[in-house]
Backbone as JSON, one array per atom type, in Angstrom:
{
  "sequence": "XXXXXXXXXXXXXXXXXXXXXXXXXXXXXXXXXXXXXXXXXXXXXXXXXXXXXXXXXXXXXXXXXXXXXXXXXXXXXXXXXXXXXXXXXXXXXXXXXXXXXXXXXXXXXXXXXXXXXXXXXXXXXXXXXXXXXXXXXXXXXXXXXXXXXXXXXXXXXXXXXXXXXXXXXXXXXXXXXXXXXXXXXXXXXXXXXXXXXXXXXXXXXXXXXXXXXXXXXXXXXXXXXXXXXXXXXXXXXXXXXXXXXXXX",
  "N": [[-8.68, 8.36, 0.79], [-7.61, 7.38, -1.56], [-5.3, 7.07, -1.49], [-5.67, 4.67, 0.19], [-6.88, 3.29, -2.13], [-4.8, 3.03, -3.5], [-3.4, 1.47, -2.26], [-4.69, -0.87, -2.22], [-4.74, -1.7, -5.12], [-2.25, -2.02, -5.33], [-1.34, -4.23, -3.44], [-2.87, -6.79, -5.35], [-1.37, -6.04, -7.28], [1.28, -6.91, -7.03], [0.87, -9.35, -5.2], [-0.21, -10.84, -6.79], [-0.98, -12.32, -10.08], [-1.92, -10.69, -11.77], [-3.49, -8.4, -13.97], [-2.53, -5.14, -13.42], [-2.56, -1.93, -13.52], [-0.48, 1.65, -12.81], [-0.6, 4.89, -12.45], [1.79, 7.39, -13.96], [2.48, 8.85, -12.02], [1.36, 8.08, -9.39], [2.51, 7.15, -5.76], [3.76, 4.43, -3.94], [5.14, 4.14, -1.71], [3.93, 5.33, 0.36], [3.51, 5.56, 4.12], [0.02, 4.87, 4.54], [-0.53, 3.78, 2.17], [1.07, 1.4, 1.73], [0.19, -0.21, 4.23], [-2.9, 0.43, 3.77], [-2.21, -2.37, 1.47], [-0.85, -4.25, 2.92], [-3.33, -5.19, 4.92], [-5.0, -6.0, 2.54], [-4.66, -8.08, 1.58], [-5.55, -10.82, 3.11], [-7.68, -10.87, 1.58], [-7.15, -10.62, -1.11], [-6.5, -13.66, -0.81], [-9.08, -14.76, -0.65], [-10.03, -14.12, -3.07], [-7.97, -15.72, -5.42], [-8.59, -17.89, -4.59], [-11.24, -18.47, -4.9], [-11.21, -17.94, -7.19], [-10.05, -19.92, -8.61], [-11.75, -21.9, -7.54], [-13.69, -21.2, -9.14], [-12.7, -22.24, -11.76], [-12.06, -25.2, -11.11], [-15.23, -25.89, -11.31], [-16.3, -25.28, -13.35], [-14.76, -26.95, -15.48], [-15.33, -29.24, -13.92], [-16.86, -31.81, -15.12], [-13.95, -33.0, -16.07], [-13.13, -34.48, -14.18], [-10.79, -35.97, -12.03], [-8.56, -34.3, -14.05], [-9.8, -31.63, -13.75], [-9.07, -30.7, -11.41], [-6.2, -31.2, -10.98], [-5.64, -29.09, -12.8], [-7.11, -26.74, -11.65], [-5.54, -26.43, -9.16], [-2.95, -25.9, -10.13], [-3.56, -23.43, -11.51], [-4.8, -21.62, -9.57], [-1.6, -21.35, -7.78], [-0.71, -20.25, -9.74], [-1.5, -17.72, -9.85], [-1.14, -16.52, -8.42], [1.35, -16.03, -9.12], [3.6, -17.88, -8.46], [5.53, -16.91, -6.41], [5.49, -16.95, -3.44], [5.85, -19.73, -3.77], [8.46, -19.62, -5.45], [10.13, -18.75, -3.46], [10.47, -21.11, -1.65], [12.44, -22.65, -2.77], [14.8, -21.0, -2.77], [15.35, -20.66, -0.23], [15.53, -22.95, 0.7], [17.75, -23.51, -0.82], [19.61, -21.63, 0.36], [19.94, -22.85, 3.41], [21.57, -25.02, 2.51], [23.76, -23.81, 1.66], [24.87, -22.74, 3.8], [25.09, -24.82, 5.37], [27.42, -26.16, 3.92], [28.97, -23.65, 4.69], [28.57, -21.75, 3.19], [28.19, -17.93, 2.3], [24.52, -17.61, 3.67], [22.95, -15.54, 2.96], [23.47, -14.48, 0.93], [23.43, -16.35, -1.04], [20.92, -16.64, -1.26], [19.79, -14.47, -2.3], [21.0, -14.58, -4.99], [20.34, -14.7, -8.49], [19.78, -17.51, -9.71], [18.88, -20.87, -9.63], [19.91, -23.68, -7.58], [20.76, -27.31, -6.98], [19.41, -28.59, -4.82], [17.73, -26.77, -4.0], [16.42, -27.08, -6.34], [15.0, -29.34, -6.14], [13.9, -29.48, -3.86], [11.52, -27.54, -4.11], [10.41, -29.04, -6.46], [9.45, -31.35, -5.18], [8.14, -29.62, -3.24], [5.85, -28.67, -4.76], [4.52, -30.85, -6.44], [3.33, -32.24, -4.01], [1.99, -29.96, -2.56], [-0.19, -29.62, -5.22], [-1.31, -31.77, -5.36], [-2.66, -32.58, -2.96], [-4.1, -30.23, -2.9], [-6.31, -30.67, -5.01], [-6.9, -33.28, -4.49], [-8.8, -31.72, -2.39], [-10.47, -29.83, -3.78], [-11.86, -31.94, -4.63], [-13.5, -33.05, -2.86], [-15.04, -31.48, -2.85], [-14.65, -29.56, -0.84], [-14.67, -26.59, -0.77], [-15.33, -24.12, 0.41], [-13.79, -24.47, 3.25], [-11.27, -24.39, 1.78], [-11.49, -21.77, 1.15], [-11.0, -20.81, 3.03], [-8.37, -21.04, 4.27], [-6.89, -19.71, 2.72], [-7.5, -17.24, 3.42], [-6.07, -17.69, 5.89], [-3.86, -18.44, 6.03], [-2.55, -16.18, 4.62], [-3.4, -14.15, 6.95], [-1.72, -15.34, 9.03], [0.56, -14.46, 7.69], [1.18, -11.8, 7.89], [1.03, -11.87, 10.65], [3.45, -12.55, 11.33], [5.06, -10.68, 9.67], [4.45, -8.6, 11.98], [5.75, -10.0, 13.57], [8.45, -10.62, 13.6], [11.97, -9.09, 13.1], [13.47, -7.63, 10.09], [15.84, -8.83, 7.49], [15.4, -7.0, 5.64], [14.95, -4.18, 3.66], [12.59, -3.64, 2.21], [10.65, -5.28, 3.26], [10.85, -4.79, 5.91], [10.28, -2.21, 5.79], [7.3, -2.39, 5.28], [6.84, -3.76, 7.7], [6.65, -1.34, 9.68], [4.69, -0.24, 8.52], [2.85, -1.85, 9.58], [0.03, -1.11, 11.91], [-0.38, -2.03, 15.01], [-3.79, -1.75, 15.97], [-5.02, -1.55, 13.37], [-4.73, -4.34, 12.5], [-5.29, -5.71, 14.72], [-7.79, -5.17, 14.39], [-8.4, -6.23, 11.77], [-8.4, -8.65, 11.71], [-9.8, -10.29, 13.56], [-12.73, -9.18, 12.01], [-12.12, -11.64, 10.16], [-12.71, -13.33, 11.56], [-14.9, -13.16, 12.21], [-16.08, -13.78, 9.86], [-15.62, -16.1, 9.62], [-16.27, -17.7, 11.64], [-18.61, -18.03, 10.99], [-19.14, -19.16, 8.96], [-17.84, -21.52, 9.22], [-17.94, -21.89, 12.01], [-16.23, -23.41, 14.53], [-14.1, -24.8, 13.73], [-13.02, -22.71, 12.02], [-11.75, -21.3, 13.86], [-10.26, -23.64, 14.76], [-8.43, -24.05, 12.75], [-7.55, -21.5, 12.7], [-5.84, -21.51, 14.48], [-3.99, -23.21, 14.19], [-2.33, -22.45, 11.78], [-1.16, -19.79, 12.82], [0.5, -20.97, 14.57], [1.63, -22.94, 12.72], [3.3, -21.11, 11.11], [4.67, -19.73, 12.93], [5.96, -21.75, 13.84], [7.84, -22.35, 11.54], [8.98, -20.14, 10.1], [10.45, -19.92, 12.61], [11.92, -21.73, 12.86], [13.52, -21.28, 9.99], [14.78, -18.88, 10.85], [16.73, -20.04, 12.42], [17.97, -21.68, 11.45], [18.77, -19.91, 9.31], [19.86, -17.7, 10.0], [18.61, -14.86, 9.88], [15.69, -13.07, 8.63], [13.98, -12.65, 5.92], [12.15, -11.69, 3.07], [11.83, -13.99, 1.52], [11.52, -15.95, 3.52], [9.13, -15.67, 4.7], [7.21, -15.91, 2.47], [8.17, -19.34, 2.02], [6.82, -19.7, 4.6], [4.41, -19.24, 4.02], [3.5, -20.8, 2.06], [4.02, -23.23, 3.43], [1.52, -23.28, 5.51], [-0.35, -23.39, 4.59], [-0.03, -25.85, 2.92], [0.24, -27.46, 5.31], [-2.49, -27.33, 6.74], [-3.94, -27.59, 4.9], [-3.88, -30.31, 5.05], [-4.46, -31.0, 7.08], [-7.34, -30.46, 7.3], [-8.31, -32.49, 5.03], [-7.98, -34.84, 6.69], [-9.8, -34.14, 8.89], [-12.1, -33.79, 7.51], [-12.76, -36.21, 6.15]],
  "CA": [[-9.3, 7.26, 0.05], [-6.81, 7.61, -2.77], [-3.96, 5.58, -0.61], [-6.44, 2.93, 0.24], [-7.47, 2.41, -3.57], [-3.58, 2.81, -4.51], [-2.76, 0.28, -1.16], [-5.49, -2.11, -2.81], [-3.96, -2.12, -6.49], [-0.46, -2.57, -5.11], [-1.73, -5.74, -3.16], [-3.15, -6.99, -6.09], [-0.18, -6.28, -8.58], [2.2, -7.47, -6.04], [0.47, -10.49, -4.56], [-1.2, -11.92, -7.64], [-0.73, -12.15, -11.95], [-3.46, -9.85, -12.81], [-2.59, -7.15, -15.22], [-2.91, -4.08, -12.35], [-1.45, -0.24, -14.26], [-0.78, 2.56, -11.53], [0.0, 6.11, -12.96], [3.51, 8.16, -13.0], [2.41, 9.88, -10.42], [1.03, 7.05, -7.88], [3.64, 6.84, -4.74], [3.27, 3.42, -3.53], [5.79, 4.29, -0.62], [3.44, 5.92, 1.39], [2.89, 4.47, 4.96], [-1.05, 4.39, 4.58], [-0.51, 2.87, 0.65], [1.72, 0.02, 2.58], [-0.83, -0.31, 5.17], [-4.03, -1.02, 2.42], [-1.71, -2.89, 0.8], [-0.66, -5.7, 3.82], [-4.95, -5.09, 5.15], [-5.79, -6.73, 1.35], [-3.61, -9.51, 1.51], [-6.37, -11.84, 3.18], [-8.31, -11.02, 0.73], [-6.04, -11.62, -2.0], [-6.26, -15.37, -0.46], [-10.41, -14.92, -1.04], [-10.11, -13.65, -4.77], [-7.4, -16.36, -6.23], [-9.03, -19.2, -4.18], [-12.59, -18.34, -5.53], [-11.07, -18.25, -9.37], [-9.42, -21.36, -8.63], [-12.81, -23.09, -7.18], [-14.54, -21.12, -10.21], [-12.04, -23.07, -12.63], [-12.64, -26.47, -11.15], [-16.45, -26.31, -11.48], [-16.55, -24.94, -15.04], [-14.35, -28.06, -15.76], [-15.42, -30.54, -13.35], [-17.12, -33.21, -16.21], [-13.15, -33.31, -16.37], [-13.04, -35.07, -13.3], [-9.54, -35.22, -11.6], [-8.04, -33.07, -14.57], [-10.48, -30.19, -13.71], [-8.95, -30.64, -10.14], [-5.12, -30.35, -11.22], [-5.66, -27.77, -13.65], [-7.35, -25.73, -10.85], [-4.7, -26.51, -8.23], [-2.08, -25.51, -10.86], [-4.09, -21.57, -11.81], [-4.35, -21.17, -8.04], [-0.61, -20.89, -7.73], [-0.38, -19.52, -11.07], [-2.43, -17.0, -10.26], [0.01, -15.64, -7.14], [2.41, -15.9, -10.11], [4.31, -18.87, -7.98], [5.98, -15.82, -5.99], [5.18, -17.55, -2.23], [6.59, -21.38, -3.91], [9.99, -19.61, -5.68], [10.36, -18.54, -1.92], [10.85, -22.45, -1.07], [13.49, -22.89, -3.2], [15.67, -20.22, -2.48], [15.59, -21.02, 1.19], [16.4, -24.69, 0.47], [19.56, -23.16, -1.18], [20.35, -20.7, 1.31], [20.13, -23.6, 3.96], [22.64, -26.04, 2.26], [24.9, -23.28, 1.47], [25.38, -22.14, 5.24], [25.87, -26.39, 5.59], [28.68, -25.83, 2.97], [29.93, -22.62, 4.64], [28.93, -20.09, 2.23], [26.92, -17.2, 3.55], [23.2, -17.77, 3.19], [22.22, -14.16, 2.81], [24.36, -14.21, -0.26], [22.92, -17.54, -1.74], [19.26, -16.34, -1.33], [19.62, -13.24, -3.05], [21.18, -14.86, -6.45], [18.75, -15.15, -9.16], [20.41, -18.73, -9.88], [19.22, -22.02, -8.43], [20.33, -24.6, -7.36], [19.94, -28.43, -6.92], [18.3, -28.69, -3.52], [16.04, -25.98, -4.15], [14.7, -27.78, -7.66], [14.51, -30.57, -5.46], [12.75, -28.99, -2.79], [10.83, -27.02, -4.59], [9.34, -29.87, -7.23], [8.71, -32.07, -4.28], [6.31, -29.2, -2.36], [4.4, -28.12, -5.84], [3.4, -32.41, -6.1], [2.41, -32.41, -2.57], [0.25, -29.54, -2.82], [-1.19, -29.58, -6.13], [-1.75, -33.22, -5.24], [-3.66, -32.5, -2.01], [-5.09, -28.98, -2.55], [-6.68, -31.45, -6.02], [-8.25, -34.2, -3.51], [-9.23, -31.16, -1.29], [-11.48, -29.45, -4.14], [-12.36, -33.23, -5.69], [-14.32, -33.41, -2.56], [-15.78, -30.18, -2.9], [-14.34, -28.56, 0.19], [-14.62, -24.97, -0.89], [-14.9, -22.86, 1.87], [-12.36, -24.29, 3.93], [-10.14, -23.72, 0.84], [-11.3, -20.24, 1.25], [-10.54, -19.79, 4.65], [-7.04, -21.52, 4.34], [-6.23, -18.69, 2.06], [-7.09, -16.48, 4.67], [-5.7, -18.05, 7.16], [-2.07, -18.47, 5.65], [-2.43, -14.9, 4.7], [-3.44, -13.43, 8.07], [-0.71, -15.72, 9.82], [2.06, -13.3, 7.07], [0.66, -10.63, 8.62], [1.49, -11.93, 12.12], [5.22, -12.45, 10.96], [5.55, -9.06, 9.77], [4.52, -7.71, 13.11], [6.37, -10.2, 15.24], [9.82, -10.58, 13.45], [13.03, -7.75, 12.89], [13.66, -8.58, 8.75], [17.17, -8.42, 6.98], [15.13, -6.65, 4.1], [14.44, -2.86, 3.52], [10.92, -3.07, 1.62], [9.6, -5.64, 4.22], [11.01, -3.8, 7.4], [9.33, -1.0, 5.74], [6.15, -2.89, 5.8], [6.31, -3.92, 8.98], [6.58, -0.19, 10.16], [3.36, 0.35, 8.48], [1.46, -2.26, 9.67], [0.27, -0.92, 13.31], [-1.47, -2.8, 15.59], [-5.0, -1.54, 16.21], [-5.5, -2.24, 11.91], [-4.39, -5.53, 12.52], [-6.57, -6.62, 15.33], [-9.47, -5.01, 13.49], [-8.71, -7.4, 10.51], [-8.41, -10.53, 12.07], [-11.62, -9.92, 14.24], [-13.39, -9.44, 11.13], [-11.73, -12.16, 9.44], [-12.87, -14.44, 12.85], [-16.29, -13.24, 12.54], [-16.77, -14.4, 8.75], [-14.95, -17.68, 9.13], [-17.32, -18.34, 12.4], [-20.64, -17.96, 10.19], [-19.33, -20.12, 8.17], [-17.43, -22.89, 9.82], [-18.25, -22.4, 13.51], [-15.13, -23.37, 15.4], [-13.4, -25.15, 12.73], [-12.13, -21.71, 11.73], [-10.75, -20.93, 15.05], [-8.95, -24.12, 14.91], [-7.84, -23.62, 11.36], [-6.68, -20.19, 12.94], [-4.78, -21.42, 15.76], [-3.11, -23.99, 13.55], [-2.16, -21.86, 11.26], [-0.83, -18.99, 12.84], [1.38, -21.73, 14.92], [2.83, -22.95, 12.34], [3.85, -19.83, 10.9], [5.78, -19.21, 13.44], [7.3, -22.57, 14.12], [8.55, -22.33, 10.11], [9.89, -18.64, 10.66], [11.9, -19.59, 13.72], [13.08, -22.45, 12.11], [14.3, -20.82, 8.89], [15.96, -17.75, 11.14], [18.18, -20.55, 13.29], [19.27, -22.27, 10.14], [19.71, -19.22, 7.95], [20.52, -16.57, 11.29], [18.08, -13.55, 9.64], [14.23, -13.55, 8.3], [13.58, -12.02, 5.14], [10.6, -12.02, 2.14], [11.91, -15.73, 1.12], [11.01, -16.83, 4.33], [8.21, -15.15, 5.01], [6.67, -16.74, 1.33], [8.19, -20.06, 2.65], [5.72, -19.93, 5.58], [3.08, -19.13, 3.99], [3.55, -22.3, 1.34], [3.77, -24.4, 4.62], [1.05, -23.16, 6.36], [-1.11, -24.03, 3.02], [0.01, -27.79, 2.51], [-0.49, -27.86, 6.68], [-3.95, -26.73, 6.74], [-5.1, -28.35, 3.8], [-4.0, -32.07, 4.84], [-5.33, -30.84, 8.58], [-8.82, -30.53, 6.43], [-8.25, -33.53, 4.62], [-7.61, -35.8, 8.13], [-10.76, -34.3, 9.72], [-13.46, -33.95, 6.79], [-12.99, -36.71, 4.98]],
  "C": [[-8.44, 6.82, -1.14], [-5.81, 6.89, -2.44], [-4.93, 4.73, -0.12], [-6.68, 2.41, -1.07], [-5.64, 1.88, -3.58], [-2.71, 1.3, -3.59], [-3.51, -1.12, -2.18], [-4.6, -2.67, -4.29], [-2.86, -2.99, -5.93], [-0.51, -4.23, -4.5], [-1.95, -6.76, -4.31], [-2.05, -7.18, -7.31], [0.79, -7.07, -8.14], [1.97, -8.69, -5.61], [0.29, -11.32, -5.54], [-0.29, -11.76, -9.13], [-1.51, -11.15, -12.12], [-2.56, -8.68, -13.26], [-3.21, -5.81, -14.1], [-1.95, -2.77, -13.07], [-1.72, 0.3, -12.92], [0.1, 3.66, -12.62], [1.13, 6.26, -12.79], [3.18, 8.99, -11.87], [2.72, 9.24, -9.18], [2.5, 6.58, -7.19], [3.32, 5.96, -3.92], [4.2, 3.46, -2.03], [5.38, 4.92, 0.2], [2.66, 5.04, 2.84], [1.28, 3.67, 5.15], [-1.09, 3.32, 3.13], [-0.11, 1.29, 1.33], [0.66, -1.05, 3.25], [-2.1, -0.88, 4.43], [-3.3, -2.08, 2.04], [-1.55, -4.65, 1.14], [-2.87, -6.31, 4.63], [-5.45, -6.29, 3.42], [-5.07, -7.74, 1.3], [-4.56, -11.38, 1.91], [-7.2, -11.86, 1.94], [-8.43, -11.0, -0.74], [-6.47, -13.1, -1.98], [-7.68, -15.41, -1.08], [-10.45, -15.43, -2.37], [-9.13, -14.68, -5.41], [-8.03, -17.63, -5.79], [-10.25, -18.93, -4.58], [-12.3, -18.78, -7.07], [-10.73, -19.28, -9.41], [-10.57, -22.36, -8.52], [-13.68, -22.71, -8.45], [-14.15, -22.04, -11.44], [-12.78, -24.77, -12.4], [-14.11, -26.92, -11.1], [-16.93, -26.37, -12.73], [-15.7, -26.61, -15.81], [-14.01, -29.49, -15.03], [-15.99, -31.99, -14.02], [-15.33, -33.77, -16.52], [-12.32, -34.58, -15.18], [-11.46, -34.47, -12.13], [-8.42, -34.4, -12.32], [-8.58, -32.14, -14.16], [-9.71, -30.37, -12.14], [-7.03, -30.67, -9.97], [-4.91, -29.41, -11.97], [-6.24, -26.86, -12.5], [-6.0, -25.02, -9.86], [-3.53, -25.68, -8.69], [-2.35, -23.47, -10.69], [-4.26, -21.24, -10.55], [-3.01, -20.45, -8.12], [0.01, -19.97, -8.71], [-0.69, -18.36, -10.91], [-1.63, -15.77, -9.21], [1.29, -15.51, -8.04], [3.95, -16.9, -8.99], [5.32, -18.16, -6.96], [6.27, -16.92, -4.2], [6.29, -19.51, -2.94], [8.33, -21.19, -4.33], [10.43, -19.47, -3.88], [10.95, -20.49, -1.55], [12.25, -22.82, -1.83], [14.74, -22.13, -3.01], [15.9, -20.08, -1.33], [16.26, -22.14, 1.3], [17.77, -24.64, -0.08], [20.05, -22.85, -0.52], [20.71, -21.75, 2.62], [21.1, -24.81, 3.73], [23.57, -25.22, 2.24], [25.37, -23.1, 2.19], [25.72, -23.82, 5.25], [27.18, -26.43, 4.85], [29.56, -24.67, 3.58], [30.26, -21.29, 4.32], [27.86, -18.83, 3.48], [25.69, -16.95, 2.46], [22.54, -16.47, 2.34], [22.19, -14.34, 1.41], [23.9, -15.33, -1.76], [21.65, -16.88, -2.09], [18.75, -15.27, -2.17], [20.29, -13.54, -4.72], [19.88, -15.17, -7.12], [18.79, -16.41, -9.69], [19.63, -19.72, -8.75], [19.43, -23.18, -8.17], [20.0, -26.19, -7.51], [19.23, -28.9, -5.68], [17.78, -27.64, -3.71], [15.34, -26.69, -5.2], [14.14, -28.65, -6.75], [13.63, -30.36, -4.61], [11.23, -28.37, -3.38], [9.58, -27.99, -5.53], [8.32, -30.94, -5.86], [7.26, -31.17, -4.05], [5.43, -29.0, -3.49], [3.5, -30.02, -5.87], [2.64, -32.34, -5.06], [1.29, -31.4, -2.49], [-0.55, -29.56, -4.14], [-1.95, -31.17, -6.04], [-2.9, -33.09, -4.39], [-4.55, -31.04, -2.04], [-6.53, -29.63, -4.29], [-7.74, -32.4, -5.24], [-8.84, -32.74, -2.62], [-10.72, -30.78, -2.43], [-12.33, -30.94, -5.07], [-13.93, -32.99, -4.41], [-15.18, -32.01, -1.99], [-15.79, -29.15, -1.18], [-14.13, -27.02, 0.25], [-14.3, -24.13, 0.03], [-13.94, -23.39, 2.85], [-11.18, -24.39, 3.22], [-10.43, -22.25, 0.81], [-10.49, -19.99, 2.35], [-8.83, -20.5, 4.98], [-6.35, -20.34, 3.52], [-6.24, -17.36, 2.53], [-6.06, -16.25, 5.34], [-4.05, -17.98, 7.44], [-1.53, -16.47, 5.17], [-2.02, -13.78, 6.05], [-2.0, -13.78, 8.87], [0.98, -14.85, 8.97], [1.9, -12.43, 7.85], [1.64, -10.72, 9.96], [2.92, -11.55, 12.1], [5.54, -11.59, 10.88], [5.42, -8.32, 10.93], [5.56, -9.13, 13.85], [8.44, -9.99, 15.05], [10.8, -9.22, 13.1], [13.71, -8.6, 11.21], [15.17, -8.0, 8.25], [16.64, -8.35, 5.42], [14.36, -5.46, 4.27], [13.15, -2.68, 3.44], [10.06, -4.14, 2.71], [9.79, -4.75, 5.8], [10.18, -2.19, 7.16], [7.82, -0.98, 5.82], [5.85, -2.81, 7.17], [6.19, -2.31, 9.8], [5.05, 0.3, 9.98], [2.42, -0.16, 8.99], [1.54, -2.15, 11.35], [-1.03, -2.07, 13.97], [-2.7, -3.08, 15.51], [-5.48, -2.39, 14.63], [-5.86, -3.38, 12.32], [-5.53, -6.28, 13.11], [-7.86, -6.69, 14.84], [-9.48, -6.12, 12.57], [-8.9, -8.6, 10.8], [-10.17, -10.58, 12.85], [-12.73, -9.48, 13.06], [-13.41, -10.55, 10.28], [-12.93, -13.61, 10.49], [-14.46, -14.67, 12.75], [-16.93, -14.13, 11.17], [-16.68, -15.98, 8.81], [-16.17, -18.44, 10.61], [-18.7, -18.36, 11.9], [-20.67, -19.04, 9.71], [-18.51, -21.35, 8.53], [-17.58, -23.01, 11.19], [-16.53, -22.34, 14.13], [-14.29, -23.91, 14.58], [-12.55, -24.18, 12.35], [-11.47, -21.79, 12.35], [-9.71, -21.92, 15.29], [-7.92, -24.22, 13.97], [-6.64, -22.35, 11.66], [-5.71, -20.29, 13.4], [-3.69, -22.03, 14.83], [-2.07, -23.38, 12.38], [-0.8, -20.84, 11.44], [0.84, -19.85, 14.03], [2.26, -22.0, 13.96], [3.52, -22.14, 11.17], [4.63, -19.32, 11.01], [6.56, -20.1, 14.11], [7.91, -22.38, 12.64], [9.2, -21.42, 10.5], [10.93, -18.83, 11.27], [12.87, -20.8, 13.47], [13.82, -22.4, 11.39], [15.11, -19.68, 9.79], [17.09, -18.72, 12.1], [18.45, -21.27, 12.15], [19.85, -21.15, 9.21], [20.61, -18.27, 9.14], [19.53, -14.95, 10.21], [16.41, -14.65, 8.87], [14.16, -12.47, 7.06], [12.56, -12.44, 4.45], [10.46, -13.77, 1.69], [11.31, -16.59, 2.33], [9.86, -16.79, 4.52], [6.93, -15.8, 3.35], [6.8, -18.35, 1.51], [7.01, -20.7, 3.09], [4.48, -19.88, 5.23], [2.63, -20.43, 3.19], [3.2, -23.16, 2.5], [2.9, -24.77, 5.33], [-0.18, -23.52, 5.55], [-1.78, -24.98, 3.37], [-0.37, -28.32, 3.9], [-1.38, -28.11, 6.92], [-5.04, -27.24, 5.84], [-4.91, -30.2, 4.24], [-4.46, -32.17, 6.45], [-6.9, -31.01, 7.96], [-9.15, -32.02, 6.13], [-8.96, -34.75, 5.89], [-9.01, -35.53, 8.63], [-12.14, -34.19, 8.77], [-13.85, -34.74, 6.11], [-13.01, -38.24, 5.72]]
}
C-alpha cells in the first residue's frame, strides 16, 4: 500500500504544480511506485480539469475573463510541462531539416524560433477554444477529454520502444492486465455520463495519439517524453474542437 500512496504522490508531483514532499527514504524507482504512478495519470486529467472548471465558476460574473483565466490555471496547473513538449519538438524537427541531429536539439534547454512560434500559436488555439468550451458550460466533456488524452499516454507508453531511460523504464512497469483494468473503468464512468459520446471521444482520441507519435518518430527517427507530451497537447486541442463541432 506504501508504493501505491508513494506511486500516487509521484504522479501528482510529476504531472501537476502542487507542492507534493516525499521523505529521504521514499524510492520512487520501484516498479509498483512507477506503476501507481502511470494508473493516476487519468486522474490527474480529473483533478486539474475540476480546479480549472472550479476557477471559471467562482469567476464567471467575469464573463469571458473568468473563461481565459481558467483556461490559462488549467495548463498552469500541469506546470505547462505537456505544452514546453511542443516546442522542443518544433525545434528538433527544423533542425533535422537543417541537418543537425534532432536528438541533440531536443535535449538543449535553449529554444529556438520555430518552437516560440509553434509553441505561442498552440497555447492561443487552446486557451482560445478550451475558453469557448467552458463559456458554454461543457464541463464534463472537459473532464473526460482530460481523461481521454491521458489514457491515450498510457497507450503510447505501451505501444512505442522510447530513446529515453526514465520513460522506457515506465513503460516496463506498466503491464497490461493494469492497463485494461483502467481503461474499462475509465469506459464505464465516461458511459454514465456521456453514453456513447465517450466512446467516440475515446476512439478519437486514442487515434490521434498515435497518428501524432508516428508522425513525430518519421520526422525526428526516435520517440521520447517530448513527444509523448506533444501528443497529449494535440489530442486536447483535437477533442475539444471535436466537442465544440458537435455540441454547439
Amino acid at each position: 500500500m506504501n508504493q501505491i500512496y508513494l506511486g500516487i504522490k509521484f504522479a501528482l508531483s510529476y504531472f501537476t504544480a502542487l507542492p507534493i514532499r516525499f521523505g529521504t527514504n521514499d524510492d520512487l524507482s520501484l516498479p509498483q511506485v512507477l506503476l501507481s504512478m502511470l494508473l493516476t495519470l487519468p486522474f490527474v486529467g480529473l483533478l486539474l480539469s475540476s480546479l480549472a472548471i472550479g476557477v471559471f465558476v467562482a469567476l464567471e460574473p467575469l464573463g469571458w475573463l473568468a473563461a481565459i483565466m481558467a483556461g490559462v490555471i488549467y495548463m498552469a496547473l500541469y506546470g505547462f510541462i505537456h505544452t514546453e513538449a511542443i516546442i522542443d519538438v518544433a525545434d528538433a524537427v527544423y533542425a533535422k531539416h537543417s541537418g543537425k541531429d534532432p536528438y541533440v536539439i531536443i535535449k538543449e534547454p535553449s529554444v529556438g524560433a520555430m518552437g516560440v512560434l509553434y509553441g505561442v500559436s498552440f497555447l492561443i488555439l487552446k486557451i482560445s477554444a478550451l475558453s469557448y468550451l467552458l463559456m458554454h458550460h461543457l464541463f464534463v466533456p472537459f473532464m473526460a477529454i482530460t481523461v481521454i488524452s491521458r489514457i491515450s499516454l498510457l497507450i503510447l507508453i505501451r505501444t512505442y520502444e522510447f530513446r529515453s531511460s526514465f520513460v522506457s523504464q515506465l513503460k516496463e512497469s506498466l503491464h497490461f492486465l493494469p492497463l485494461v483494468i483502467l481503461i474499462s473503468l475509465y469506459v464505464a464512468l465516461g458511459w454514465w455520463f456521456l453514453s456513447w459520446h465517450f466512446m467516440a471521444l475515446l476512439g478519437i482520441g486514442i487515434a490521434s495519439a498515435l497518428l501524432l507519435a508516428s508522425l513525430a518518430k518519421r520526422s525526428l527517427g526516435f520517440v521520447n517524453g517530448d513527444v509523448l507530451g506533444m501528443s497529449l497537447e494535440g489530442v486536447e486541442l483535437i477533442l475539444i474542437l471535436t466537442v465544440l463541432l458537435v455540441w454547439i
